[in-house]
DODO-357733 format. One line per 8 residues: number of its first residue (from 1); for each residue y, z, x of C-alpha. Coordinates in Angstrom, 3 decimals. Layout:
<rs>
NUM = Y,Z,X ~ ... .
</rs>
This chain:
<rs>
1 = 6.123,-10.702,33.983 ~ 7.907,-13.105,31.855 ~ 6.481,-16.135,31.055 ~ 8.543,-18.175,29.016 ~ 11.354,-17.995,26.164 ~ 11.424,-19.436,22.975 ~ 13.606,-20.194,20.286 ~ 12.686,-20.156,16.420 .
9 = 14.906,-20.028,13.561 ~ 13.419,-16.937,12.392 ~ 11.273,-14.634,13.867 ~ 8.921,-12.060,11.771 ~ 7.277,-8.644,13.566 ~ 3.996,-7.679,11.805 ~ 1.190,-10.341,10.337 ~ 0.047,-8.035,7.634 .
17 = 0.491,-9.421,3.796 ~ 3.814,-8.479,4.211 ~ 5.383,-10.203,7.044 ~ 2.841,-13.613,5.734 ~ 4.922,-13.622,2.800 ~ 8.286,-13.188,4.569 ~ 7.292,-15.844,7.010 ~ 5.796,-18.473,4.373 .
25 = 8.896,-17.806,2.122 ~ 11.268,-18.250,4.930 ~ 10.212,-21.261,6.139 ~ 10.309,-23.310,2.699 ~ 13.639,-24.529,3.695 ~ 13.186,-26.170,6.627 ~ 12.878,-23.388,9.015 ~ 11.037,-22.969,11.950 .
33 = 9.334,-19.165,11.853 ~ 7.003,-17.373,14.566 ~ 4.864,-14.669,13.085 ~ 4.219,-11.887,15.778 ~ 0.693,-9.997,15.536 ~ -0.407,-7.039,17.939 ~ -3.932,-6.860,15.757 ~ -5.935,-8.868,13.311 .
41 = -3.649,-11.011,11.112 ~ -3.641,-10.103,7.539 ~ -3.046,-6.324,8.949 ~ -4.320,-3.076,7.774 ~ -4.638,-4.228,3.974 ~ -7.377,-6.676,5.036 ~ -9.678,-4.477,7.453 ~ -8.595,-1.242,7.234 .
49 = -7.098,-0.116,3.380 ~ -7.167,-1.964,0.084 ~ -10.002,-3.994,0.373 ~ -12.629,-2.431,2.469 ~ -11.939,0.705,0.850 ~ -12.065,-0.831,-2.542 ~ -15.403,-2.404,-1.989 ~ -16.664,1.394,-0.785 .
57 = -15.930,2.708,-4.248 ~ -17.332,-0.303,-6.351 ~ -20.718,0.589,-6.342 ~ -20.716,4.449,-7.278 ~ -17.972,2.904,-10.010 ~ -20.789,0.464,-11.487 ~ -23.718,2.966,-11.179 ~ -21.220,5.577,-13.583 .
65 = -20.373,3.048,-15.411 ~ -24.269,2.065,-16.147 ~ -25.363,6.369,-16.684 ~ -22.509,5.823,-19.863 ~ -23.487,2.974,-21.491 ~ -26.714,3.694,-23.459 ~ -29.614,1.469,-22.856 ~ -28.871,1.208,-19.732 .
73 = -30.714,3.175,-16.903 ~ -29.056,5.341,-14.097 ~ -29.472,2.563,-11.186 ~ -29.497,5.650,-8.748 ~ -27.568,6.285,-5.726 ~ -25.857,3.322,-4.217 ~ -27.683,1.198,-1.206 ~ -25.305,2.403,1.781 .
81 = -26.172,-0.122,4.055 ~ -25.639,-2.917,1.061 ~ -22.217,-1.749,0.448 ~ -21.077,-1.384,3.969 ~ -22.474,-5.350,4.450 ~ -20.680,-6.573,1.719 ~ -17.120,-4.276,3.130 ~ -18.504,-6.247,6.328 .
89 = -17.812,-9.988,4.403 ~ -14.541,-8.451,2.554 ~ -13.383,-7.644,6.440 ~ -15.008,-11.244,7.469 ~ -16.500,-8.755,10.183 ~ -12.809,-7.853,11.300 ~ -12.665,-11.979,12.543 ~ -8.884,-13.357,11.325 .
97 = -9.932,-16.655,11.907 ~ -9.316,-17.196,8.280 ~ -5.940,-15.933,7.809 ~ -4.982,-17.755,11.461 ~ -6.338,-20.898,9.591 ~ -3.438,-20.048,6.608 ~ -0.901,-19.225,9.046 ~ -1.321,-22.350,10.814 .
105 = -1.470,-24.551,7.725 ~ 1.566,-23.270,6.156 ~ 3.113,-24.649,9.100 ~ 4.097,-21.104,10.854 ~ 3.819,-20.416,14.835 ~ 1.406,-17.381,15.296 ~ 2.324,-15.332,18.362 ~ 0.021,-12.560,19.759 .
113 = 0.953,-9.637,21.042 ~ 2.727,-6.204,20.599 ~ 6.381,-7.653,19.487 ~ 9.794,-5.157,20.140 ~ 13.102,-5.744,19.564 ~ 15.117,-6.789,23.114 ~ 18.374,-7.668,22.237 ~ 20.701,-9.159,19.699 .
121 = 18.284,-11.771,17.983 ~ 15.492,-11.179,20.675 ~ 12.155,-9.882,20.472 ~ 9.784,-9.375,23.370 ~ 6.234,-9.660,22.682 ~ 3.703,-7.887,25.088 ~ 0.231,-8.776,25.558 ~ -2.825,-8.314,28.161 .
129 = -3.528,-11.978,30.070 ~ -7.188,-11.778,29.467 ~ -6.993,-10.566,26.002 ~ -8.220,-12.616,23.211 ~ -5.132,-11.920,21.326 ~ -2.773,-12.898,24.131 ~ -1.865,-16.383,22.674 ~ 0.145,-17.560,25.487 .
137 = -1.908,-20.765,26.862 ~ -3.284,-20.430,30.000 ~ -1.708,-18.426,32.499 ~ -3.126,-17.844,36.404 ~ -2.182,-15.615,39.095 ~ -0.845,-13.189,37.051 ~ -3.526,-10.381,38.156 ~ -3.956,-7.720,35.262 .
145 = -0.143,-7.769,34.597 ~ 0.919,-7.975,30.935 ~ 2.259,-11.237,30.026 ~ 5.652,-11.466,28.511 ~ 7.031,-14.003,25.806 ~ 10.627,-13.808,24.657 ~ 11.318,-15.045,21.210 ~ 14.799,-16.090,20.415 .
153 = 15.675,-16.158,16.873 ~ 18.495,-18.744,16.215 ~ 19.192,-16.714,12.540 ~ 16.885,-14.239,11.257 ~ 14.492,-11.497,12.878 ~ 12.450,-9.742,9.980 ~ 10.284,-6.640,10.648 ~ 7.111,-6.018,8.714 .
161 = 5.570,-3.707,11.389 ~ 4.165,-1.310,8.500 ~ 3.215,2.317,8.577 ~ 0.832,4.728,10.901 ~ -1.184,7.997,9.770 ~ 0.370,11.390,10.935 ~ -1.938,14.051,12.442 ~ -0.604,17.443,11.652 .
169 = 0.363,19.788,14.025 ~ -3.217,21.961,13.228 ~ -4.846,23.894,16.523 ~ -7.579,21.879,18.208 ~ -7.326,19.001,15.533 ~ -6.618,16.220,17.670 ~ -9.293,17.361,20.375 ~ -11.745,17.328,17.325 .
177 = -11.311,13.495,17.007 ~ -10.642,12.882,13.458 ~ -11.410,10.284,10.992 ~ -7.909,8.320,9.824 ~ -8.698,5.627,6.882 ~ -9.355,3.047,10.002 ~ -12.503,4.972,10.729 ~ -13.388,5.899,7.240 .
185 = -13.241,2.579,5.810 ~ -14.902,0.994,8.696 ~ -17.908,3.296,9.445 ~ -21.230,2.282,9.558 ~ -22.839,5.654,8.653 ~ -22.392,8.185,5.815 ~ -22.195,11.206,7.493 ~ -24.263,14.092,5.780 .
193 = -20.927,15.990,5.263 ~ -16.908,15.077,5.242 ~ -13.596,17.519,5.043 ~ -11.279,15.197,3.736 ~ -8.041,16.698,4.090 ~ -5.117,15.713,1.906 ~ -4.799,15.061,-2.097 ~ -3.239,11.590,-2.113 .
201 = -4.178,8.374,-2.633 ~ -6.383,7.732,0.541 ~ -7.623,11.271,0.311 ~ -9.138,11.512,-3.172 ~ -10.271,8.055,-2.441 ~ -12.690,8.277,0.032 ~ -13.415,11.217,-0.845 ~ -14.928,9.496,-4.098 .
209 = -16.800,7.442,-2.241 ~ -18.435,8.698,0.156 ~ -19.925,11.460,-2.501 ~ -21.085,8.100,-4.160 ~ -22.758,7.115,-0.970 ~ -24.334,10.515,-0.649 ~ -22.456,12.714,1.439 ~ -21.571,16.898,0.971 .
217 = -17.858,16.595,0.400 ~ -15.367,18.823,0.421 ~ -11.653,18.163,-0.287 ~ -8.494,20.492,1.151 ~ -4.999,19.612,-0.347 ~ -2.198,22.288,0.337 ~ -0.965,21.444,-3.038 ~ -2.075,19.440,-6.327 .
225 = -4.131,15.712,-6.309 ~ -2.046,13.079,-6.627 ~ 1.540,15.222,-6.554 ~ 3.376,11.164,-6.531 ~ 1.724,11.131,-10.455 ~ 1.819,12.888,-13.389 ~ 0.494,16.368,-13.235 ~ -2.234,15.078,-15.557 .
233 = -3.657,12.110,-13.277 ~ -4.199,14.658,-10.886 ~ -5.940,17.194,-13.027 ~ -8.207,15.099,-14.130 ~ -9.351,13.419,-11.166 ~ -9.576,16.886,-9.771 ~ -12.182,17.404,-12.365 ~ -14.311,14.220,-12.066 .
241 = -14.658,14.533,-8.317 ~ -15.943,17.988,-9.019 ~ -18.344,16.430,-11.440 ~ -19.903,14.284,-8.969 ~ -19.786,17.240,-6.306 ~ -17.232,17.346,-4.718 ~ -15.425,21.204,-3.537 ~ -12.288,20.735,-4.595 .
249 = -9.918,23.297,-2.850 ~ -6.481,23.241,-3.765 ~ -3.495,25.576,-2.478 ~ -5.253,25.474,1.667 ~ -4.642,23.602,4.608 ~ -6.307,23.617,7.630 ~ -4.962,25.882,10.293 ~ -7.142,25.447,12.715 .
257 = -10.233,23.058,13.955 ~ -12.981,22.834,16.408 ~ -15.686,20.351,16.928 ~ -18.896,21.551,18.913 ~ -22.560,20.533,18.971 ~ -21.625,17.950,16.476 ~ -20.326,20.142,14.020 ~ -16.445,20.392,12.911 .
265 = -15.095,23.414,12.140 ~ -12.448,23.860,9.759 ~ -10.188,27.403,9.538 ~ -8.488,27.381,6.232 ~ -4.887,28.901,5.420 ~ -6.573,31.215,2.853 ~ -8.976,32.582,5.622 ~ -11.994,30.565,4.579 .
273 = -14.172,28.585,6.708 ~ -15.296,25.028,6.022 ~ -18.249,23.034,8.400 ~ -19.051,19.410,8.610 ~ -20.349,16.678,10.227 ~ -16.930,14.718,10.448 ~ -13.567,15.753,9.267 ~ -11.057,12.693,7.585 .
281 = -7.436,13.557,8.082 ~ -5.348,11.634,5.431 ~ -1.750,13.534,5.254 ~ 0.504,11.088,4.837 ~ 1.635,7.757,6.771 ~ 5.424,7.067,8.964 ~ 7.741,3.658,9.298 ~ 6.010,2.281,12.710 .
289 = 9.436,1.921,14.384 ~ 8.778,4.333,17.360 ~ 7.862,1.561,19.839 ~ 10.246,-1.104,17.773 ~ 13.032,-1.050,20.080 ~ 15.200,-0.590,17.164 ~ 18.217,0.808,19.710 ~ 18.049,-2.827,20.684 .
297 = 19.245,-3.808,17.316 ~ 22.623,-0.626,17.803 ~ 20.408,1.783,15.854 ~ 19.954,4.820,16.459 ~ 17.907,8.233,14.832 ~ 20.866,9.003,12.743 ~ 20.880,5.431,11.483 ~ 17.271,5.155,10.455 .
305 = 15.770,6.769,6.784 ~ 12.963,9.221,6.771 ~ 10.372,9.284,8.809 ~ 12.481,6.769,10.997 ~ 12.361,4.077,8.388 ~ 14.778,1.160,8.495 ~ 17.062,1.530,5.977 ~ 18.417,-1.684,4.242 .
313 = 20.248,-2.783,1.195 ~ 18.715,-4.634,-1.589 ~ 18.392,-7.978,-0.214 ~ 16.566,-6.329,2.279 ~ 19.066,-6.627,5.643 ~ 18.516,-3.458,7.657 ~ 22.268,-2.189,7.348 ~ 24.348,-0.546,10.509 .
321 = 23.572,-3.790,12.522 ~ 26.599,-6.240,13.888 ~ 26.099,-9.426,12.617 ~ 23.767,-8.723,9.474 ~ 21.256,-10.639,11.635 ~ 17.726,-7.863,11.326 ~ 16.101,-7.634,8.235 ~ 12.913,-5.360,6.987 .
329 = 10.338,-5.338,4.521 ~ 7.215,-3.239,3.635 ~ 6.582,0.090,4.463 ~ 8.839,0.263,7.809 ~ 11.250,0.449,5.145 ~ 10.366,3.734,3.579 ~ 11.264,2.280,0.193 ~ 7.536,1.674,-1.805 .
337 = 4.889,2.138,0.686 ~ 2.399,0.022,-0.992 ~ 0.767,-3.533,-0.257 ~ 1.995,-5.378,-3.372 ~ 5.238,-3.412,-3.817 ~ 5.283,-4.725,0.381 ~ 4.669,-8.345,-0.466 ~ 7.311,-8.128,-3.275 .
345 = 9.561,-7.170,-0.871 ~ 8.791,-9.833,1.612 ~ 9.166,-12.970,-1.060 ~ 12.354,-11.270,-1.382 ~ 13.606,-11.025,1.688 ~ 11.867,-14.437,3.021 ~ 13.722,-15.941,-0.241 ~ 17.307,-14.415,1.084 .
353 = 16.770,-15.844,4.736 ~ 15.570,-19.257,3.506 ~ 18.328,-19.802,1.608 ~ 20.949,-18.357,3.743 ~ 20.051,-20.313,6.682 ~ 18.130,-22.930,5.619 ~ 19.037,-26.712,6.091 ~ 16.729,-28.538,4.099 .
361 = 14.902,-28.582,0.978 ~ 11.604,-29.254,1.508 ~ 8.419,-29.801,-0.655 ~ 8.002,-26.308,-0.722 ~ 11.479,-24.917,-1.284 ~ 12.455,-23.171,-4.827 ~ 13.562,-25.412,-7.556 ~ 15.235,-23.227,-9.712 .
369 = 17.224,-19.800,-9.324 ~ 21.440,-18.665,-8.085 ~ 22.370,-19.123,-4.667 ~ 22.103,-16.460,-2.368 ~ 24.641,-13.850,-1.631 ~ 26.933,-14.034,1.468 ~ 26.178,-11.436,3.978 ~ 27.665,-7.993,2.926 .
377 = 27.594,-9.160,-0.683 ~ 25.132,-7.404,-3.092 ~ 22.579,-9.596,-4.707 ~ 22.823,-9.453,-8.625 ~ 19.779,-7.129,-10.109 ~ 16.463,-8.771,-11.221 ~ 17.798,-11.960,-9.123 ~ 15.127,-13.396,-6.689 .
385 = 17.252,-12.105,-4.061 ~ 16.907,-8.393,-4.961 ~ 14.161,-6.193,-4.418 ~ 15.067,-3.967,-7.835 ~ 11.739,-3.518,-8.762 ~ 11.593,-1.099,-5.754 ~ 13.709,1.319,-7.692 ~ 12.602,0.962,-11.664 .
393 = 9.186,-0.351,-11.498 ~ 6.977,0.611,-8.532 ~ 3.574,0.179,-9.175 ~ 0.829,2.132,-8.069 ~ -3.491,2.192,-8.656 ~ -5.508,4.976,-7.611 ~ -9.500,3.573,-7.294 ~ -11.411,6.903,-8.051 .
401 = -13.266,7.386,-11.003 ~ -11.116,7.552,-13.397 ~ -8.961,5.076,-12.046 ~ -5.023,5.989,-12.568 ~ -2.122,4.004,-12.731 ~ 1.287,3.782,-12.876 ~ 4.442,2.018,-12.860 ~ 7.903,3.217,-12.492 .
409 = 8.877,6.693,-12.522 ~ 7.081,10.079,-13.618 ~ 8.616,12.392,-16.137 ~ 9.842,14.783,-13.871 ~ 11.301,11.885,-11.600 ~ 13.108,10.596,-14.229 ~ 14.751,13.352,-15.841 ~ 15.855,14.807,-12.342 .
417 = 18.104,11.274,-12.679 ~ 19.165,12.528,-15.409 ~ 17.417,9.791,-17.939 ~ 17.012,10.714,-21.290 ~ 13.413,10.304,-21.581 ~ 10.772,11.097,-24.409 ~ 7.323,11.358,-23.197 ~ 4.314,9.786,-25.700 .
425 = 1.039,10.531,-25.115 ~ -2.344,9.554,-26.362 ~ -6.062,10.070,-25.363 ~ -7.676,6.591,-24.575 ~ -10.841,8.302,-26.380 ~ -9.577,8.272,-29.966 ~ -9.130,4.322,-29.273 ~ -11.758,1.935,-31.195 .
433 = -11.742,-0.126,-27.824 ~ -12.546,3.278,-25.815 ~ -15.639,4.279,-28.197 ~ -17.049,0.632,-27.580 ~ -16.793,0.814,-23.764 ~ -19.101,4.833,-23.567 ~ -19.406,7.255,-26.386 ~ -18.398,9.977,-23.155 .
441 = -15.416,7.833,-22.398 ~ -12.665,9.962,-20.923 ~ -8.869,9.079,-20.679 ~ -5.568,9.527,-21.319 ~ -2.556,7.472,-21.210 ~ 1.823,8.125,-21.333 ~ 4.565,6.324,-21.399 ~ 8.169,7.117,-21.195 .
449 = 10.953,6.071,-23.678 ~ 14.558,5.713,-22.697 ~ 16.164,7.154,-25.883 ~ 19.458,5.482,-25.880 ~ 18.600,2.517,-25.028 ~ 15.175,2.339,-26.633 ~ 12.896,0.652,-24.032 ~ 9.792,1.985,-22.193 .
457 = 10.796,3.017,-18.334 ~ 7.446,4.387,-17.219 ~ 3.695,4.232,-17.894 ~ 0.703,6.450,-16.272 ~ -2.917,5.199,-17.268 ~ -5.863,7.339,-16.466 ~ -9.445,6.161,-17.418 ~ -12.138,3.479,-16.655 .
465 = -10.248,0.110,-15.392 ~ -7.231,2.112,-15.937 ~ -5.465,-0.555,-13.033 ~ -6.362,-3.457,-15.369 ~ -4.227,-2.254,-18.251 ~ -1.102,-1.539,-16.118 ~ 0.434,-5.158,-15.873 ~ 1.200,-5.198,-19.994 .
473 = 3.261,-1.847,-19.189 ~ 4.820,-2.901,-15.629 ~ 6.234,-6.505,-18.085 ~ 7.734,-4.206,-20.579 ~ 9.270,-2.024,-17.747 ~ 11.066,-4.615,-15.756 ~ 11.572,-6.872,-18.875 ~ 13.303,-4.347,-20.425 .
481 = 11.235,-5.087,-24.401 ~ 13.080,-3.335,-27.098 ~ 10.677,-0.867,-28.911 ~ 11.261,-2.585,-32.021 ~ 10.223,-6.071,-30.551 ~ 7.253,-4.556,-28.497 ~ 6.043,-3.565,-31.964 ~ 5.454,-7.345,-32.590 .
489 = 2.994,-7.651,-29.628 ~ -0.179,-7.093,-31.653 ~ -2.675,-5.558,-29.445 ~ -6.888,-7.086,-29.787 ~ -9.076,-5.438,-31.550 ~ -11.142,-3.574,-30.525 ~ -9.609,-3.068,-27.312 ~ -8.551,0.004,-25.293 .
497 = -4.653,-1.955,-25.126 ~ -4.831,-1.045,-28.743 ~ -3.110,2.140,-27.029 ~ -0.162,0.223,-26.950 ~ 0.262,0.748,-31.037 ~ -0.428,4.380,-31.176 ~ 2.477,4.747,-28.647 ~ 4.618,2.931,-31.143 .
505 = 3.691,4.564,-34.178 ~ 3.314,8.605,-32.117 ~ 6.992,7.290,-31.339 ~ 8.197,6.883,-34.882 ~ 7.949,2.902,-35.309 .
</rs>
């Protein structure tokens, strides 16, 4: 039943970090913006990914890092029940009455509710009466019926709707009622044993910590760990989750599963057998745009990207669509399925709508910066209207112990694009700053060097707080420092970033 219509300048789908920063940037010049939200505002980031799962791994990270610092003693195994109440106050015990609060204050209209596309410049939002999350007022004599809002956008709709785990097609998997991060990052119990299947980031993540927190782990990846990184990263994480007990089995997949008596079952490709108390599935994740509505919009399948991402240009405007009127950030896009590559992405394309259809300045508008580009134009590179940092300088941190990082592409990436590339490497241990930190400290580090035009392009970092040195690298990348002016930037001593020399002088400098 409908129960009203609406109209806002701009209308954003998905209240994740994403679609907050699309909305907040939008609506610096003077527009009015509803932000649509089917779940907990601040999204799957917030209670279900980077920080709960962050704050799972801390503790096993500080109790390692306390075994390798002499004069210290081994603290022991982490407090489970501490670590899951402090995940509890990261999550605010999965309450958004926080992030409402910010919504609210930066003057945005929160809508509840499941939110589709219905037309030309029309989204539908869908919610249960009675639910909590309904947002529509009061509303009587509407039995159990779902209540209906239509949201007219006088310029702009934006979709940040994000990404959802795939189950694969495995025998008796889904029947077995697997973990997906959302379980795994919100349990309340370390189960005595976990197959975690998959070798990427969520995968080798949890299954890091929950070994920390005391469980038999074993992890299944049909091909390396970490196969988005260098080879290396994922060789040598490979060997530090065996170190802290973990069966590492690469080259199977499951093929088939049962659960029974409280025990799952795992059939492996290679013929093996693998038991445990719960089983994590972590495979990969797909653009949520099957219940988007997106033929609302005049797309179709053979209009959307893969894994029926929206595909858009780099301003971000979903392309294929009369009128240049839908736009899309985040991972519905397909482009750099992270949260801060995400929230890049929506300053970008909140940035682009404000200033194409904005009327007035306002305290919070941008003071400095080129106009916009007309729709069908393409935005100039590194301009605040251009998401370009989505092709030359993704970054991405991996929380296991040892943490890896990266920014922009790997070796093999880049010289199947046919860059002329020199890989340097060094091993973090022979650094003065590395022997300070644990006499057993383990690392290595690599960057890549564009040799015409002589500037770094890519960076990989694996070692203790290997995410804390990747910002100096990710500046050089999109700044585009000449080796021979990098030289000047004179690293501390005794510091690990001292690094950044012995690439310069392994390079010839």
């Amino acid at each position: 039943m409908t129960v009203s219509e609406e109209s806002f300048d701009v209308v954003v789908i998905g209240g994740g970090p994403v679609g907050e920063n699309a909305a907040d940037r939008a609506s610096r010049t003077g527009l009015s913006v509803a932000l649509v939200e089917s779940e907990l505002v601040g999204g799957e980031c917030s209670y279900w990914a980077c920080m709960p799962s962050k704050v799972l791994l801390r503790a096993g990270a500080v109790r390692s890092l306390a075994r390798d610092t002499p004069g210290l003693a081994d603290p022991g195994p982490p407090d489970a029940a501490a670590v899951f109440a402090r995940r509890d106050e990261i999550t605010s015990g999965w309450d958004d009455s926080g992030q409402v609060s910010w919504v609210e204050g930066a003057g945005l209209t929160l809508v509840r509710g499941h939110g589709r596309l219905a037309g030309e410049r029309l989204v539908e939002v869908t919610a249960p009466k009675d639910s909590p999350a309904a947002g529509f007022g009061e509303a009587t004599d509407l039995g159990d019926a779902p209540v209906t809002r239509l949201l007219r956008a006088r310029h702009a709709v934006i979709v940040a709707t994000g990404s959802v785990p795939v189950l694969p097609d495995v025998p008796g998997l889904a029947e077995a009622e697997p973990w997906s991060s959302r379980e795994a990052t919100a349990s309340d119990a370390v189960p005595e044993s976990l197959v975690v299947v998959g070798g990427g980031v969520v995968g080798v993540e949890m299954a890091n910590a929950y070994a920390d927190l005391g469980a038999r782990v074993t992890l299944l990846a049909r091909g390396g760990l970490l196969s988005n990184a260098e080879p290396f990263a994922g060789e040598m994480v490979a060997d530090a989750l065996r170190a802290a007990g973990v069966d590492v089995r690469l080259g199977v997949e499951p093929s088939a599963v049962q659960r029974a008596d409280g025990t799952v079952t795992v059939t492996l490709s290679d013929g093996g057998e693998v038991t445990a108390a719960e089983i994590l599935v972590a495979t990969g994740r797909v653009p949520r745009t099957a219940d988007l509505g997106v033929e609302a919009a005049g797309l179709d399948e053979s209009a959307l990207g893969r894994g029926g991402a929206l595909v858009v240009d780099e301003s971000l405007q979903v392309t294929g669509v009369e009128g240049g009127w839908l736009y899309a950030c985040g991972d519905v896009t397909g482009r750099a399925p992270t949260t801060h590559q995400g929230k890049y992405q929506g300053r970008v394309v909140g940035d682009v709508v404000a200033a194409r259809y904005g009327t007035e300045a306002g305290d919070r508008a941008p003071t400095h910066g080129d106009p916009a580009p007309a729709q069908g134009e393409e935005p100039a590179p590194w301009s605040r209207y251009a998401a370009t940092a989505d092709r030359t300088a993704r970054v991405q941190v991996v929380f296991t112990q040892p943490q890896v990082s990266w920014v922009g592409p790997t070796e093999r990436e880049a010289r199947a694009a046919g860059l002329p590339v020199e890989a340097v490497s060094y091993d973090l241990s022979w650094v003065a700053g590395a022997s300070v930190e644990s006499p057993g400290y383990t690392g290595r580090a690599q960057v890549l060097v564009d040799t015409q035009r002589k500037v770094l392009v890519g960076a990989t970092f694996v070692g203790p707080d290997a995410g804390e040195m990747l910002h100096a690298a990710t500046i050089a990348v999109v700044g585009e420092v000449p080796l021979d002016r990098l030289w000047h930037a004179v690293p501390a001593y005794p510091t690990v970033s001292e690094v950044w020399l012995r690439f310069l002088e392994s390079y010839g400098l």
